[in-house]
N, C-alpha and C positions, 0 to 999 in steps of 0.2 A: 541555828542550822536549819537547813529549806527540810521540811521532809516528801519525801520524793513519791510520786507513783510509779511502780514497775511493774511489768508483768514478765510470766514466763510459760512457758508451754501448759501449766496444770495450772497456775496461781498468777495472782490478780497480791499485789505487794502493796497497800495503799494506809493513807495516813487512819492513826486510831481514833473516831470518834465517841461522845458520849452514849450514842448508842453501840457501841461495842462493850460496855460497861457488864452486860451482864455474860457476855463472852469472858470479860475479865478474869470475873467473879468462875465461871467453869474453870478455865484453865489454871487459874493460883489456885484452886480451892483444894486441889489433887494434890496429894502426897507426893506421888511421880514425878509430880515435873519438879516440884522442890524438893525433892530428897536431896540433889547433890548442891544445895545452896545454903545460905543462913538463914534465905527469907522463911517464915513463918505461913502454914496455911492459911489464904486469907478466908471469913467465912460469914458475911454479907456484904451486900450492894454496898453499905456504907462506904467499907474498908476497900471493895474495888473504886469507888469513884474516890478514894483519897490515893488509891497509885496512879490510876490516870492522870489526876491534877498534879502530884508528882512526879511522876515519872514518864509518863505511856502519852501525853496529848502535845500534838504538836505545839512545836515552837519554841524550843528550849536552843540556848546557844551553843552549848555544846553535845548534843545528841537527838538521834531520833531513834524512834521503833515503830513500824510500820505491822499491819495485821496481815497475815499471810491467809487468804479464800481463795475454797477451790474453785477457780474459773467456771467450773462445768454450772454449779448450784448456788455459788456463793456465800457458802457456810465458814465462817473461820476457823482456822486449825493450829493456827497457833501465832508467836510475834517473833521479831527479827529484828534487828538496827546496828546502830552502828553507836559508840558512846565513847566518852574520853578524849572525843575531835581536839587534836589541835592544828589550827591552820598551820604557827608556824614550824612546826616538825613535819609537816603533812603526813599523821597518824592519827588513826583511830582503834577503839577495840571495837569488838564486835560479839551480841550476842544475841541468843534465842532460846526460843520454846516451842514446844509442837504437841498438841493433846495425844496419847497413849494411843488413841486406837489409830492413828495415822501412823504411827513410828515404823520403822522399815520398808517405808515405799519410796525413799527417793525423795519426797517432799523438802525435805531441809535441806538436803542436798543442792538442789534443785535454786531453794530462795538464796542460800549463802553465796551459788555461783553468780546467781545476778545482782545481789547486795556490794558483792566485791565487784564485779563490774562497774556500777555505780560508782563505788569509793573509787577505785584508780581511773577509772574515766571523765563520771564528771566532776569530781571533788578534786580529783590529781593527786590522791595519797599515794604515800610513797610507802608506806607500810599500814599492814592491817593485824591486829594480836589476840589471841582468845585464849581463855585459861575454862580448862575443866580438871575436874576429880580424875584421878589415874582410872578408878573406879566406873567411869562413866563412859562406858566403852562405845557406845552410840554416839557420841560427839566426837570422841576421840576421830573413829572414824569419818564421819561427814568432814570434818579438819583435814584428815591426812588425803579426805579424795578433792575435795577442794585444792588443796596442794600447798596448806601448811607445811612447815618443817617444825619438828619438838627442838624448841631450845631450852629446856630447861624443867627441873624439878623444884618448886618450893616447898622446902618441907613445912610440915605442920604452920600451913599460912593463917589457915582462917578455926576460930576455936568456935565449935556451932554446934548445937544437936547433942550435947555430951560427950565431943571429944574434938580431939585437933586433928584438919584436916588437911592433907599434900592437894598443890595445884599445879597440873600442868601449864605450859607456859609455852603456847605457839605463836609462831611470825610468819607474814606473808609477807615479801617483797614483790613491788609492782613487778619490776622488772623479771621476778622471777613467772612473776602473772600474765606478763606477755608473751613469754617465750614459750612457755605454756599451752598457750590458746595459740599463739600462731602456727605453734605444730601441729594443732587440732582440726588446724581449717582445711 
């Protein structure tokens, strides 16, 4: 899967390279951003260039994650993508991260509206899905302003951290993506 450049009015959306490695290593290394995950603190260089090579560096065939910098300084704030691509469903999920001190400005908001542009524009997805903690009411949000709809509750999906945890479970329809935006204009 191509990993794409985008930008948006605050951010610059572009592929992760190995020097973003020690970006990496900042943003897993935080409690915050993995609280409502299984993943584990990561807590050297090592372990972040082994999620990049896994997970985070372009070119993988079913997903990308792009590093989200503020246009203005070029500092990174956090990742974005899109993952679980299948061409022939035309779906993807979609997820992120944003370091704590940026939280409540808009910023993800911000990347996810042009992330899903992307996906239904130029990938042609017809659906896009993201699942958070009931608990993680900052995502919850950027979702429902994005203009997900909640379909559903997983109970006790994923068992992590010492106990079993509920997943939300949202969809975007392109079509509902359009109608959307076209009222917007």
């Amino acid at each position: 899967m191509e990993t794409p450049t985008l930008r948006t009015t605050r951010l610059n959306l572009r592929p992760i390279t190995p020097a973003d490695i020690p970006f990496i290593l900042k943003l897993f290394s935080r409690g915050e951003t993995n609280l409502y995950s299984a993943y584990a603190d990561i807590k050297t260089l090592t372990e972040a260039e082994g999620m990049y090579e896994t997970y985070l560096k372009p070119g993988f065939p079913t997903h990308f994650r792009v590093v989200a910098e503020l246009r203005e300084t070029g500092e990174p704030v956090g990742t974005i993508g899109l993952y679980s691509y299948s061409e022939g469903n035309r779906r993807a999920e979609m997820g992120y991260d944003l370091l704590s001190e940026h939280w409540g400005g808009g910023l993800m908001t911000e990347a996810v509206e042009e992330v899903l542009r992307y996906g239904f524009e130029e990938l042609n997805l017809n659906r896009v899905e993201a699942t958070t903690e009931p608990e993680n009411a900052a995502s919850v949000r950027v979702l429902e302003r994005a203009g997900f709809a909640l379909e559903g509750r997983l109970r006790e999906r994923h068992i992590y951290k010492g106990g079993a945890h509920d997943e939300l479970f949202f969809g975007l329809l392109a079509s509902d993506w359009r109608r959307r935006h076209q009222a917007n204009r």
